[in-house]
N, C-alpha and C positions, 0 to 999 in steps of 0.2 A: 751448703747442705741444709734440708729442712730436719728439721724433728716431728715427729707425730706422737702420742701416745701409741704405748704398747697394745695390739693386738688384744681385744678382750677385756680392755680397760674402757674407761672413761673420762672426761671432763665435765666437773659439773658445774656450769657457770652460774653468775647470781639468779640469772630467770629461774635457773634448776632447782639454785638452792636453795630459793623462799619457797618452793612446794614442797622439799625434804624438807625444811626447818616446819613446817608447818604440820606435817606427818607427826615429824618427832615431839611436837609440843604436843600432839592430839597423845601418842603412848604414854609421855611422863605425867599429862592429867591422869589417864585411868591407873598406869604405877601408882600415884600419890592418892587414889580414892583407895587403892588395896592395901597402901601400905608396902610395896615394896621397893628395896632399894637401891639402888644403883651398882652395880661391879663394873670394873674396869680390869681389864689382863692385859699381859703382855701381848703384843702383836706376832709373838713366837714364842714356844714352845719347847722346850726337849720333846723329838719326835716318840717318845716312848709313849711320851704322854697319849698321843692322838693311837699310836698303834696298839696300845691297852684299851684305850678308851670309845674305838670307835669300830676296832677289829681289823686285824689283816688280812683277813679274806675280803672284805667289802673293795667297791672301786675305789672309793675316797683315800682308802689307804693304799691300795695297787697300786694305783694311776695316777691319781688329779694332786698329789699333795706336792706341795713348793718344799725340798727340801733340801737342806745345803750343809757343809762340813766349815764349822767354824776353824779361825785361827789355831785354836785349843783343841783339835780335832774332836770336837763336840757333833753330835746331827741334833741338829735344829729344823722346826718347820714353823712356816709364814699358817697360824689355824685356819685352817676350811670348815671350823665350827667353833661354838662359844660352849656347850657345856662340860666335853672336858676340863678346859680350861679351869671353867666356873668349879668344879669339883673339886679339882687341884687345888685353888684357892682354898678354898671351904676344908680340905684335911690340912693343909700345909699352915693354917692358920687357926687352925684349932677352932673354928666357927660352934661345930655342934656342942662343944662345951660350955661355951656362952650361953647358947639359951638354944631352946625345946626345938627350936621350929626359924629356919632361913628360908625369906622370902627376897628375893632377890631378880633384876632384869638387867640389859645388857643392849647398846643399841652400837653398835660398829661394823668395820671391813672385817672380810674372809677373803682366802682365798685359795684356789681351788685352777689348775692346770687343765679344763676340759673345754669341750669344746665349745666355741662361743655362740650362741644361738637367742632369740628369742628372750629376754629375760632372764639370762644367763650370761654373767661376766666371767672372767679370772679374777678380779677382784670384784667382790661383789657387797651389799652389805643386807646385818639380819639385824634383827631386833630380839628380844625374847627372854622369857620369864622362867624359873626355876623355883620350886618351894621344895627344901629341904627339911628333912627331919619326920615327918610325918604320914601314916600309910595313910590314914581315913580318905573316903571319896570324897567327903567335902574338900578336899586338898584339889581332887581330880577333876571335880565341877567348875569348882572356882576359877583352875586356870583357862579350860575350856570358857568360862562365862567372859575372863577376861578379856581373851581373843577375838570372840565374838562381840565384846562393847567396842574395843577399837574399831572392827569392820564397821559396825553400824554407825559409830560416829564420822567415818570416813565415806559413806554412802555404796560400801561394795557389799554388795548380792553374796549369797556365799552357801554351799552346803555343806552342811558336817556329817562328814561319815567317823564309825568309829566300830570298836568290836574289842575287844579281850585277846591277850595273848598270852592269858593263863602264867602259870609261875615253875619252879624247876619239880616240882610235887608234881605236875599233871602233863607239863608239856611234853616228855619222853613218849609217855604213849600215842600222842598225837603226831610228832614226830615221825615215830613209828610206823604209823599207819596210812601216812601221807607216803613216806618214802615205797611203800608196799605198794601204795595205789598209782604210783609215779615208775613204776617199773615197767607197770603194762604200758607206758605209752611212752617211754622211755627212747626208742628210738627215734619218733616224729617231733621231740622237743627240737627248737632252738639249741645249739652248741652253749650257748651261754648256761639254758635252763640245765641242759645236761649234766653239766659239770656242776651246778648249784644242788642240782637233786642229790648229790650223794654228800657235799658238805654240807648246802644250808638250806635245805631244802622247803624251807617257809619261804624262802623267797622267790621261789618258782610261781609261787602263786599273786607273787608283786611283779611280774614281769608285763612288758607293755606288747609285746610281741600277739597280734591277735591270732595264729595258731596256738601259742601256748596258751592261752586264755581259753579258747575252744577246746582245745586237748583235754585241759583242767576245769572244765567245769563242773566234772561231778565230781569234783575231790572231796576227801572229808573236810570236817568241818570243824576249825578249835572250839568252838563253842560246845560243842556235844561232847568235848573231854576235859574242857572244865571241872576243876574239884568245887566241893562246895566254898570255899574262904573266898577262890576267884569268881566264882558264880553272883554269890554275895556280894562281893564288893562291887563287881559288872551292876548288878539290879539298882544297887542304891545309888550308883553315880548316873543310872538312868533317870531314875526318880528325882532325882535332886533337878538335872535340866527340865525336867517334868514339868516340875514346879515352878521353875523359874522362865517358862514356854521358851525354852531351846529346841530349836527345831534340829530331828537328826538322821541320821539313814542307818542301822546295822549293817555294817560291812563285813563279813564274813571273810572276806579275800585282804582285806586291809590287815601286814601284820609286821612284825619286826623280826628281822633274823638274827640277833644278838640276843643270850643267856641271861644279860641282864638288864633286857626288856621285862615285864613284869606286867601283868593285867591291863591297863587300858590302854590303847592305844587310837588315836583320831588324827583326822586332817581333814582339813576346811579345801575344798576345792571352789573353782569360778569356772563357769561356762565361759565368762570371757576371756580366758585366756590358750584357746583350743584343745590341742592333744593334750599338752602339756599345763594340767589344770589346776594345780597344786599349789594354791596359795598357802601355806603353812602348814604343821603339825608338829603333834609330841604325843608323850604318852609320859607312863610310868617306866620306872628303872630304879630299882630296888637295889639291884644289885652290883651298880656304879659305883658307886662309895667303896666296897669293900676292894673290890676290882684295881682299883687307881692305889689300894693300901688302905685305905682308911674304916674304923668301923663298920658292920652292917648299920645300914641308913636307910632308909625308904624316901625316895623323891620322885616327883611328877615334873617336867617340863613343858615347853614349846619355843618353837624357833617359823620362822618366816622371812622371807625375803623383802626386804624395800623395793627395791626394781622393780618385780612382779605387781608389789603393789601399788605402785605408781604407775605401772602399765594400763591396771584392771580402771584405776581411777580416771586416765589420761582418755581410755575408750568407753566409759560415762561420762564423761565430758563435765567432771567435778570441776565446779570453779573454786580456784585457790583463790583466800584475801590477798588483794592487792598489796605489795608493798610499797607503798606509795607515802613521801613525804606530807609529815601536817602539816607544815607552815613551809611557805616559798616567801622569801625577804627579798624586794625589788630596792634598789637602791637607785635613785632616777640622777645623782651628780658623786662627785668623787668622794663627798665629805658623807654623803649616807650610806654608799658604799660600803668604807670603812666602819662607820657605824652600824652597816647591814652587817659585818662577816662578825665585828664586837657581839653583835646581840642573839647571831648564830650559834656564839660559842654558848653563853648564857642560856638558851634557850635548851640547847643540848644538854649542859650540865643539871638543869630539869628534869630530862626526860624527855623533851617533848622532839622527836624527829624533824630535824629542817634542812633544806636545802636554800642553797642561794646563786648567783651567777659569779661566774670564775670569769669570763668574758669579755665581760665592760662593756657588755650591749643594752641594745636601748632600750627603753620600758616596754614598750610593746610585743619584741622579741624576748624580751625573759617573762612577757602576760604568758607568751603562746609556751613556751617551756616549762613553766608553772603546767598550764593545760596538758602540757602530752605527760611530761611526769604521775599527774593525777592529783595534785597536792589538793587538802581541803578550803587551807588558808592559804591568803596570799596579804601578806604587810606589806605597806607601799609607803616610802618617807621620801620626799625630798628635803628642797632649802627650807617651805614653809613648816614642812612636821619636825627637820632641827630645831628651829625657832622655836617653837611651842612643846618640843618634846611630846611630842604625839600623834604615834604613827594613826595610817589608817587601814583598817582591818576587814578585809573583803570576805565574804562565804561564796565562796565557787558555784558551792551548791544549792544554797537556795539563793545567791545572786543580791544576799544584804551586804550593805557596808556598814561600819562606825566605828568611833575614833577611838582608840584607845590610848594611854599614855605610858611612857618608853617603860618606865617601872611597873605595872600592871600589865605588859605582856605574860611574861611566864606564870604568873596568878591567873592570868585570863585563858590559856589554853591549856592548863590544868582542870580548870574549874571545869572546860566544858566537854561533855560525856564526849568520850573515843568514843563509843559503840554506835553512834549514827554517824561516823566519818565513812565507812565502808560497809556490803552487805555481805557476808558471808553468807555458806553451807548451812543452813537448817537440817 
């Protein structure tokens, strides 16, 4: 019998995973310019958690969540999200009493029982940033701004929509008057919209269904029942991307059907990823913290997909650096051999990436192996470079050679700049 992976999974082998590690090094730069820090959670949960935390009316908690009855007759669930979790963390550990303001990101697997499609796994993985503690919009630009440096550093296109989802002072009356204007049309909705219209009725207006879209297009509008605090805050966090040339679209229809959603809310979409164009988003959620048990707390997030994003990149046809060894050691007799695998080790314990042949083939065939690998350098010793202890030190690429000696190797490809061994993404 074979094995496969699970249905909705993946394998991600080394070609795969030098473009994720490369992704991931490109977010813990921009983490490390803002200053925020790493969390790590458990890969499960007590399901209370997710079902406080994310709503039990939503699908995620319906449908898609992995959840299972431990020995200890505990329910448990495998997260199909990080900022539960992250919050958890952050009361169970008393964070907001340490200081003013958690800024904090998260890069790992979810996962999530739906069906498999397009940029959609069962286990899938997110990346994404939290700043806790603080209302101001500077908090709410900031993340936004962050989001948008990754994309740009990653060369993906991208548009931001975003709009206000007002706070529990204002949203009842909009509510309200949605649920009123959703009456008259109440019959031609979708089954789905139908039954949202009378619990969550914001989210009738997030439906992909283009009847319901058409149905609801002159629905009111949360903007027009904004109080002035949400008003305010909406204006300043516009002006702030203002200034810093954020480019954005008001979306009006963009909103969150959760109570302790709060003011802003955005996501970044890509035309290249079609229907389904949703490279990331978050907003504000004020009212999490208290929710999960912990203090009132004011926080802004964002969460995003890998996958997607490695889709969006794979159909720009972004070239990832090569991972490609620096030095290939050609060893041409059995005594430099041995001496080739001795001075691999040495070289490694430098720093400096090397490969060599396992084979015990002939120089010509480990030249051409050197070549398909891509390596920069290529040492070459025989009986004459034991003798003299000094090997001889090829450049692949602009096709010089010179001698170097056996102790002055690791000195000599330290000294010389990585940054023209490969050409990366500008």
């Amino acid at each position: 019998m074979t094995y496969k992976s699970v249905k909705g999974t993946k394998d991600l082998l080394p070609k795969d995973t030098a473009a994720w590690l490369h992704v991931e090094r490109v977010i813990r730069e921009v983490m490390d310019a803002y200053r925020y820090g790493e969390i790590r959670t458990p890969a499960f949960e007590d399901t209370a958690v997710f079902a406080r935390g994310i709503g039990e009316e939503t699908d995620i908690v319906g449908k898609e969540m992995y959840t299972f009855t431990d020995k200890g007759g505990s329910s448990l669930t495998l997260r199909p999200e990080m900022t539960a979790p992250v919050i958890r963390a952050f009361i169970q550990h008393s964070m907001g009493e340490q200081t003013s303001i958690n800024k904090l990101y998260y890069i790992g697997p979810m996962f999530r029982q739906e069906r498999p499609q397009a940029g959609r796994f069962r286990q899938f993985h997110q990346f994404g940033f939290e700043c806790i503690g603080q209302q101001s919009p500077v908090c709410d630009a900031e993340i936004i701004m962050m989001a948008a440096e990754i994309y740009r550093r990653l060369g993906i296109r991208f548009t931001l929509k975003i709009n206000s989802v007002g706070d529990p002072t204002c949203r009842p009356q909009y509510r309200a008057a949605l649920q009123e204007f959703l009456r008259d049309v109440h019959d031609d909705l979708s089954p789905e919209s139908q039954r949202r219209a009378e619990t969550n009725p914001m989210r009738v207006l997030d439906s992909k269904d283009p009847r319901d879209r058409e149905l609801t297009a002159g629905a009111p509008e949360i903007l027009d029942y904004l109080s002035d605090e949400c008003r305010d805050h909406f204006h300043a966090t516009l002006a702030l991307l203002d200034a810093m040339g954020i480019a954005y679209e008001v979306d009006p229809r963009l909103v969150r059907g959760l109570d302790y959603y709060t003011m802003t809310a955005f996501e970044f979409v890509s035309a290249d990823l079609g229907s389904q164009d949703a490279l990331g988003g978050g907003g504000r959620y004020d009212g999490l913290v208290s929710q999960l048990g912990g203090k009132d707390t004011p926080a802004v997030g964002f969460a995003a997909g890998l996958e997607r994003l490695l889709m969006v990149m794979d159909k720009n046809g972004y070239t990832f650096p090569e991972q490609s060894p620096r030095v290939y050691l050609v060893g041409m007799d059995e005594n430099s051999r041995a001496w080739a695998f001795q001075q691999a080790v040495s070289l490694r314990r430098s720093g400096v990436s090397v490969e060599l042949d396992y084979a015990e083939r002939s120089v010509k065939a480990q030249m051409r192996e050197a070549n398909r690998l891509g390596a920069r350098y290529v040492v070459l010793a025989g009986e004459a470079e034991m003798q003299t202890s000094t090997a001889q030190v090829k450049d692949m690429q602009e096709g010089t050679q010179e001698s170097v000696e056996f102790e002055r190797l690791a000195e000599y490809f330290i000294q010389v700049p990585q940054s023209s061994d490969t050409m990366e993404n500008s």
